[in-house]
C-alpha positions as CSV (number, residue, x, y, z in Angstrom):
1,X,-87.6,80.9,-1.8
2,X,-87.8,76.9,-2.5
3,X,-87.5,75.6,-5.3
4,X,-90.6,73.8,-6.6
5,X,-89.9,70.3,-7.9
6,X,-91.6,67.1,-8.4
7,X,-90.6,63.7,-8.8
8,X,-91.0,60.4,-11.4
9,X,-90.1,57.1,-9.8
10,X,-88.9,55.6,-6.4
11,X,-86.5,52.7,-7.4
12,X,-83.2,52.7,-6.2
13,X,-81.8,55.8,-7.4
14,X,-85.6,57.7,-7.1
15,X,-85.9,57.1,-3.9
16,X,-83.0,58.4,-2.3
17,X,-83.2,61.6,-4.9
18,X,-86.8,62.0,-3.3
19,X,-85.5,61.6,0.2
20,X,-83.3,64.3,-0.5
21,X,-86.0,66.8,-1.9
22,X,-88.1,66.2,1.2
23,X,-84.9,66.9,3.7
24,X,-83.4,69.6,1.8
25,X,-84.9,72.9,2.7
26,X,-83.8,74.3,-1.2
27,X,-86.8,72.5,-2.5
28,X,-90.4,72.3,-1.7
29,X,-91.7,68.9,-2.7
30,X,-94.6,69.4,-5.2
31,X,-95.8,66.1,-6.6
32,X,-94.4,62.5,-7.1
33,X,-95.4,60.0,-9.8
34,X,-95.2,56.2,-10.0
35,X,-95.3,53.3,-12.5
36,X,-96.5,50.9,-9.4
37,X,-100.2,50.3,-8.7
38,X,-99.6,49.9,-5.1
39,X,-97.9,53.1,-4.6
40,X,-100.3,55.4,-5.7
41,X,-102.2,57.2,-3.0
42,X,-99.2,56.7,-0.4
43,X,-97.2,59.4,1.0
44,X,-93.7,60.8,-0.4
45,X,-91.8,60.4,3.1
46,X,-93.4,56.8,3.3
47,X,-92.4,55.8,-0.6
48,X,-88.9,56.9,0.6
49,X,-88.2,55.2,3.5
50,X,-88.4,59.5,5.3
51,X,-91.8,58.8,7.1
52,X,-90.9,55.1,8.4
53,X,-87.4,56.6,10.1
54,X,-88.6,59.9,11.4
55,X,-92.4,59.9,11.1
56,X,-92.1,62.6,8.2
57,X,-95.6,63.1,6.4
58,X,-95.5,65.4,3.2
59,X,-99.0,65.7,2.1
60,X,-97.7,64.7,-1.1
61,X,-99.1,62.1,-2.3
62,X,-98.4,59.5,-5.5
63,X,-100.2,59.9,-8.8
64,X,-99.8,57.6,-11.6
65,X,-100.4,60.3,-14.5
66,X,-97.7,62.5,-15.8
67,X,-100.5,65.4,-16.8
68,X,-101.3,65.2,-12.8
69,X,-97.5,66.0,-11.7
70,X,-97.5,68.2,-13.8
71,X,-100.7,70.2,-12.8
72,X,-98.7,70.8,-9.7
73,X,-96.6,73.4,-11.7
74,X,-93.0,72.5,-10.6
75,X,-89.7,74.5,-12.1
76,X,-88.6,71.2,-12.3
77,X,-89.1,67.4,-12.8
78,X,-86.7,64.8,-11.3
79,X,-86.9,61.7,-13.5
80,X,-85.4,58.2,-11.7
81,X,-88.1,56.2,-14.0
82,X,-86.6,52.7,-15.7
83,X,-85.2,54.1,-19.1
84,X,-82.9,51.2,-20.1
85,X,-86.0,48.9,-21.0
86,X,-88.0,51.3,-21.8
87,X,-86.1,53.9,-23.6
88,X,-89.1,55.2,-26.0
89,X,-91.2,56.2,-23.0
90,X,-88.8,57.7,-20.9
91,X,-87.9,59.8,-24.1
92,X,-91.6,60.4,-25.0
93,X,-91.7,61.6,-20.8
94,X,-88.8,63.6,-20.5
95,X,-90.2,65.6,-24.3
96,X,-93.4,66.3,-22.9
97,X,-92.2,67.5,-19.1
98,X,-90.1,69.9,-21.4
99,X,-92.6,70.9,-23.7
100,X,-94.9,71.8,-21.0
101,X,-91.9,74.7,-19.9
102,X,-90.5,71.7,-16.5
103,X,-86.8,71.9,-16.7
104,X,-85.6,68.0,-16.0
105,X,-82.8,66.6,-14.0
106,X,-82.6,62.5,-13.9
107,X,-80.9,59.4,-14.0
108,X,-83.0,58.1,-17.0
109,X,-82.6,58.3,-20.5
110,X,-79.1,57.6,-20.6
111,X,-78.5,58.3,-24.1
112,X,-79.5,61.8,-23.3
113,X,-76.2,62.2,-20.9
114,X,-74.2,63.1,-24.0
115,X,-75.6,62.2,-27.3
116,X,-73.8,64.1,-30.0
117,X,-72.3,60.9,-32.1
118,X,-74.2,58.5,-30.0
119,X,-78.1,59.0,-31.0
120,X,-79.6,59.5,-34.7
121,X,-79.6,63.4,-34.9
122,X,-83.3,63.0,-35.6
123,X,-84.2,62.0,-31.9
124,X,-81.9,64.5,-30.5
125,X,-83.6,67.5,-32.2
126,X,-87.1,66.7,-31.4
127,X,-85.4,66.5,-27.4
128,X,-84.3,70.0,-28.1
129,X,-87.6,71.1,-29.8
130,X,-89.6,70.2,-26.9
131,X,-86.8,72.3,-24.5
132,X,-87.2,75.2,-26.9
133,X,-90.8,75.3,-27.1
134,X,-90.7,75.3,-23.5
135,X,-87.9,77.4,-22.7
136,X,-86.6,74.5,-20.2
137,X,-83.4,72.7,-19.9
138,X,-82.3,68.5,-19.3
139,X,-79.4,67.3,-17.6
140,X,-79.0,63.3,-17.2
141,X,-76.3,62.1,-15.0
142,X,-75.4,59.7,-12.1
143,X,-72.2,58.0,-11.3
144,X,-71.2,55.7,-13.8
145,X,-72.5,56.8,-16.6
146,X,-71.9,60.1,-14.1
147,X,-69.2,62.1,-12.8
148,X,-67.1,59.2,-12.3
149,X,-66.1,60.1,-16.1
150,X,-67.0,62.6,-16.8
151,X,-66.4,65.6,-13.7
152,X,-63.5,63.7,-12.2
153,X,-61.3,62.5,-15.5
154,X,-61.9,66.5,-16.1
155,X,-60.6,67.7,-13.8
156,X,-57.7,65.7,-13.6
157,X,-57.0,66.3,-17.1
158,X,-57.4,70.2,-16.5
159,X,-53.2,70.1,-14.7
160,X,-51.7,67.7,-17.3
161,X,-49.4,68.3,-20.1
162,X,-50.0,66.3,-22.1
163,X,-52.4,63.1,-22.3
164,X,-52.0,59.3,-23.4
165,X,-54.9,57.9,-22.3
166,X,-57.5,58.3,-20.1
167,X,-59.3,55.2,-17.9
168,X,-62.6,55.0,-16.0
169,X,-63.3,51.8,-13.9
170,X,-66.1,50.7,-11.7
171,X,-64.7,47.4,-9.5
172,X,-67.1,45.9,-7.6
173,X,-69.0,43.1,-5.5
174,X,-72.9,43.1,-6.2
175,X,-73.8,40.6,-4.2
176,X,-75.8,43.4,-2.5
177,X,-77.2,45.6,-5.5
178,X,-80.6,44.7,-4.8
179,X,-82.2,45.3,-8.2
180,X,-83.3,42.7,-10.1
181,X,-84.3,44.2,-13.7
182,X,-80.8,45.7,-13.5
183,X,-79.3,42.4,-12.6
184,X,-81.4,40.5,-15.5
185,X,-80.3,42.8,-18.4
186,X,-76.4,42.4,-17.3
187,X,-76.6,38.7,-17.0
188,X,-76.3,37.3,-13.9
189,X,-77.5,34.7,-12.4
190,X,-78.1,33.1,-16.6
191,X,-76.5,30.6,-18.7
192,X,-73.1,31.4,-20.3
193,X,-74.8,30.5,-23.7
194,X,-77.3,32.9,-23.6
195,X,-75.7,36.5,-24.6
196,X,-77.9,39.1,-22.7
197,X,-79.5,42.6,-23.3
198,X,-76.0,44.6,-22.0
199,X,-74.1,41.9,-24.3
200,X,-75.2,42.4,-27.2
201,X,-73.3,43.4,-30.0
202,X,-73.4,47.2,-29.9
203,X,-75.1,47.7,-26.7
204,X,-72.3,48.4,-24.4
205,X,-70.7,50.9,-27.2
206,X,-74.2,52.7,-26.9
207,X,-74.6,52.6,-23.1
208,X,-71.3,54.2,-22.2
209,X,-71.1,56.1,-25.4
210,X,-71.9,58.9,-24.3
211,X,-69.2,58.9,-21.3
212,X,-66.8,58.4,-24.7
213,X,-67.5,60.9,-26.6
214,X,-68.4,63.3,-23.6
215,X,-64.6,63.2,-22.8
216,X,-63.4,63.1,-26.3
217,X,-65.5,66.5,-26.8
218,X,-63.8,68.5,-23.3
219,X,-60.6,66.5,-24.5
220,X,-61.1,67.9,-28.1
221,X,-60.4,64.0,-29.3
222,X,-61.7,62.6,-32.6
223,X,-63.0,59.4,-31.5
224,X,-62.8,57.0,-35.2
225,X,-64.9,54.3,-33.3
226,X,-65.8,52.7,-30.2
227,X,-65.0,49.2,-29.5
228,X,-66.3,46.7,-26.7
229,X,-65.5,43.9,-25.5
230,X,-66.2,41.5,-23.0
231,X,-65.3,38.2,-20.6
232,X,-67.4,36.1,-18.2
233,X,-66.8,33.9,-15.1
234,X,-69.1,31.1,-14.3
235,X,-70.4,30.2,-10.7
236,X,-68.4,27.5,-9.1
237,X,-71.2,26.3,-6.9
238,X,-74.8,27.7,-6.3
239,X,-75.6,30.5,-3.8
240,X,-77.9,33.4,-2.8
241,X,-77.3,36.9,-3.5
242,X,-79.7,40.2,-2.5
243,X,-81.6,39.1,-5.5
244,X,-82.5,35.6,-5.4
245,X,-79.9,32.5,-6.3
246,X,-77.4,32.1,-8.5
247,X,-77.1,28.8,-10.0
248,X,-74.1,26.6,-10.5
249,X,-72.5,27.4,-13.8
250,X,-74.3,30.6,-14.5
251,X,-72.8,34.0,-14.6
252,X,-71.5,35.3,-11.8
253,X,-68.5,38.0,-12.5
254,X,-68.2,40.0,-15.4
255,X,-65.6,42.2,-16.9
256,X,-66.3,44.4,-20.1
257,X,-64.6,47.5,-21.6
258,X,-65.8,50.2,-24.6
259,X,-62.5,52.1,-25.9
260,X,-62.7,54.8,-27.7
261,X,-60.6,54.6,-30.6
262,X,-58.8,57.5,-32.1
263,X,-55.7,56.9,-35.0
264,X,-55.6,52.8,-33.9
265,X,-55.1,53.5,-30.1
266,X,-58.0,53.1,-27.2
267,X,-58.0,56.7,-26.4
268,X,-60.2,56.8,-23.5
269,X,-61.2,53.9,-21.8
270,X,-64.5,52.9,-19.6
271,X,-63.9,49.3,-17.4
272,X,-66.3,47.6,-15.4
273,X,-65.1,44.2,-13.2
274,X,-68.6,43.3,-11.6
275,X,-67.8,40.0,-9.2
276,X,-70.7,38.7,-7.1
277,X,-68.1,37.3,-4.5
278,X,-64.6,38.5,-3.9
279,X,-63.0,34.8,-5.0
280,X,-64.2,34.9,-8.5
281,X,-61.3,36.1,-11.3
282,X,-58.7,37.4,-8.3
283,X,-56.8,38.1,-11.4
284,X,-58.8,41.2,-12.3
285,X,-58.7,44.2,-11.0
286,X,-59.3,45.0,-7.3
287,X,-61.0,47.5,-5.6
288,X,-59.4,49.8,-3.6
289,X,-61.0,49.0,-0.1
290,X,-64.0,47.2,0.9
291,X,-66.4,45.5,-1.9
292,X,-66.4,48.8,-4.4
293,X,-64.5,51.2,-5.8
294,X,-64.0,53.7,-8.7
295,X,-61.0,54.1,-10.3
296,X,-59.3,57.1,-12.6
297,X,-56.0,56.6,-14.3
298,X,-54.5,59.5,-17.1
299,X,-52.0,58.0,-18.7
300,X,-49.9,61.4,-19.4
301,X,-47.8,64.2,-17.9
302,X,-48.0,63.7,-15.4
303,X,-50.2,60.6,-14.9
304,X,-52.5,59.7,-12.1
305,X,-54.1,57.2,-10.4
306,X,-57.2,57.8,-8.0
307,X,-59.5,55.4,-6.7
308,X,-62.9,56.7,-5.2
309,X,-64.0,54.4,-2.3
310,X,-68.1,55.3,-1.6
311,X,-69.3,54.5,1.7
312,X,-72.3,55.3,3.6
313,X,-73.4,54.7,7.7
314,X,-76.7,53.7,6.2
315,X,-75.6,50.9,3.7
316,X,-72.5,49.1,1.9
317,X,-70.3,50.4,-1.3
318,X,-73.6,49.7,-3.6
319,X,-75.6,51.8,-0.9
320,X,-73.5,54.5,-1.0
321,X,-72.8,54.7,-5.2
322,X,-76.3,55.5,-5.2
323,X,-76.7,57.8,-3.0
324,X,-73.9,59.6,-4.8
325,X,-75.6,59.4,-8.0
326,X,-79.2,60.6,-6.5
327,X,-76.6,63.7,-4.9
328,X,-75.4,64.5,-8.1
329,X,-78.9,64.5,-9.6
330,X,-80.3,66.4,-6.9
331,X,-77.5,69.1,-6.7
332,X,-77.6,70.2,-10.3
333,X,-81.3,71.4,-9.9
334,X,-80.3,74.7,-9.6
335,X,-77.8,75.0,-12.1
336,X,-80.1,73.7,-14.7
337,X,-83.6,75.8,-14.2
338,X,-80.5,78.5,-14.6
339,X,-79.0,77.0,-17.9
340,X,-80.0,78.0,-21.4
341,X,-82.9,75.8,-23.1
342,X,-81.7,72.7,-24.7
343,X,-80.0,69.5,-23.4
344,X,-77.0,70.5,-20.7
345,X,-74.1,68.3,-20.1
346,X,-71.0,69.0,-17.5
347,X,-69.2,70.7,-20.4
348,X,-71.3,73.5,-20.1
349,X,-72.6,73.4,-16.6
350,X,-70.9,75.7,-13.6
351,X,-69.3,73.1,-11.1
352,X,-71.8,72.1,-8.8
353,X,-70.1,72.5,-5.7
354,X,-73.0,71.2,-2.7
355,X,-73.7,74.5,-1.6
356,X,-76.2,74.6,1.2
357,X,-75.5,70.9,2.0
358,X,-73.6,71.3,5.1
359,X,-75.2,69.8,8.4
360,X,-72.8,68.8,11.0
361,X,-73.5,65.9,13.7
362,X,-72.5,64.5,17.0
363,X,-70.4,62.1,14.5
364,X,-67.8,64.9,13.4
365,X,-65.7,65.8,15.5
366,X,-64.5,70.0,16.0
């Protein structure tokens, strides 16, 4: 039997998680939610970009109220809604889904990811208050904050000897990334002297916190602290990008790193290089192929090195990272209306392994 599941927001991660739940015979599609006015009313296949390609109608249609979704009585909620900005009403959302006995998967609170050590214990228990109260389970992931370090670096780590140091990177061009709130709160496109949201002292500690002390925990590393740093490149001349212009002199590469400190050395490591052309800083770090790659290094016995090259024959490397992330999301459904009540990380989650995903075409060959 499908599994019942509804849906909260249709941005760029949302979107292609809802695309998924409408293709995938595991789930039945019972309700979608959206923060947009003009949304509301239209169809699930046509919020996705489903209906436009292959004239797909649901009969789902978009509410704006959370008490409505929910009246559709899902086993579970997939939550894509903004929760950087907003992080106090995606929390107060994802509490009452639970509370109401909705087991959640999503993209959104971060914090919620892995935050032992990260988040005041306060706002963690009333997370697992609402879970308990209504016997459901929450599991936040995605790519980077995601499996990039958190299920790879794992398993990786699982044939070593010993251990250094381990290293997560993102490298890449997003030129592309067509989101603009996203884009804003990292910087580009604004004057070096302004120091934005992602910048601020702190902030980049807390973001990708939780990917620090995730791996510490399945490391069993004591983390002291977690320091961050950061460098910036200006724009050598104006030009256009997926999100409007960026002007001469503004930001237009970025580089920033959160260590996680344990005895005086950066234990585990989480790197971004973030260009908006490939020209800018050639000095840093290089993806592997094409504009975007991940990249795992254990420093240990023995050490590796992996990159993780995302493509897609529907879009570019920024495409196809977030369709990964939306697959991750997706995927873990089962494994979490399975899990015990509470908030469920990949330490205690069975490998989610894409069973029931496999659909060949004309494109692969036998």
């Amino acid at each position: 039997m499908a599994i019942r599941v509804a849906h909260v927001g249709t941005g760029n991660v949302g979107g292609l998680a809802l695309a998924e739940l409408i293709t995938n015979p595991q789930f039945e599609l019972t309700g979608v939610c959206v923060s947009t006015p003009e949304k509301v009313g239209k169809d699930a296949g046509e919020l996705c970009g489903v209906g436009l390609q292959a004239g797909v109608v649901t009969g789902v249609t978009a509410v704006a109220d959370l008490d409505a979704l929910l009246a559709t009585k899902p086993e579970c909620v997939v939550y894509c809604a903004m929760g950087d900005t907003r992080l106090p009403d995606a929390m107060a959302d994802v509490m009452r889904i639970l509370a109401a006995g909705v087991n959640v998967v999503g993209s959104s609170p971060g914090l919620l990811q892995f935050p032992w050590g990260v988040m005041p214990d306060k706002y963690i228990d009333r997370v697992e208050d609402a879970a308990r109260q209504g016997n459901s389970s929450i599991l936040i992931t995605g790519v980077d904050p995601g499996f990039i370090n958190d299920l790879i670096p794992f398993a990786l780590a699982g044939t070593c000897q010993s251990i250094e140091q381990v290293r997560c990177m993102e490298i890449a061009d997003y030129a592309t990334y067509d989101g603009a709130e996203v884009m804003h709160y990292m910087g580009f496109g604004r004057p070096l002297d302004e120091v934005p949201m992602l910048l601020q002292p702190g902030i980049l500690g807390i973001a990708w916190g939780t990917a620090i002390r995730q791996l510490a925990a399945g490391l069993g590393i004591e983390i002291d602290e977690i320091t961050e740093s950061y460098q910036r490149e200006p724009a050598p001349e104006d030009f256009d990008i997926a999100v409007g212009r960026v002007p001469e002199g503004t930001m237009a590469a970025l580089q920033f790193e959160i260590r996680g400190m344990s005895n005086g050395r950066a234990a585990i490591v989480i790197e971004h290089i973030t260009r908006l052309r490939p020209d800018l800083r050639p000095d840093w770090a290089q993806p592997a192929a094409g504009g975007g790659s991940y990249r795992v290094e254990i420093t240990g016995e023995p050490s590796y090195a992996v990159d993780i090259v995302p493509s897609s024959r529907k879009g570019d490397h920024n495409h196809a990272a977030i369709v990964g992330a939306a697959g991750r999301i997706v995927n873990a459904i089962p494994a979490v209306i399975a899990a015990p009540p509470g908030i469920r990380t990949t330490l205690d989650l069975p490998l989610v392994t894409g069973k029931g995903l496999y659909a060949p075409t004309t494109l692969v060959s036998t």
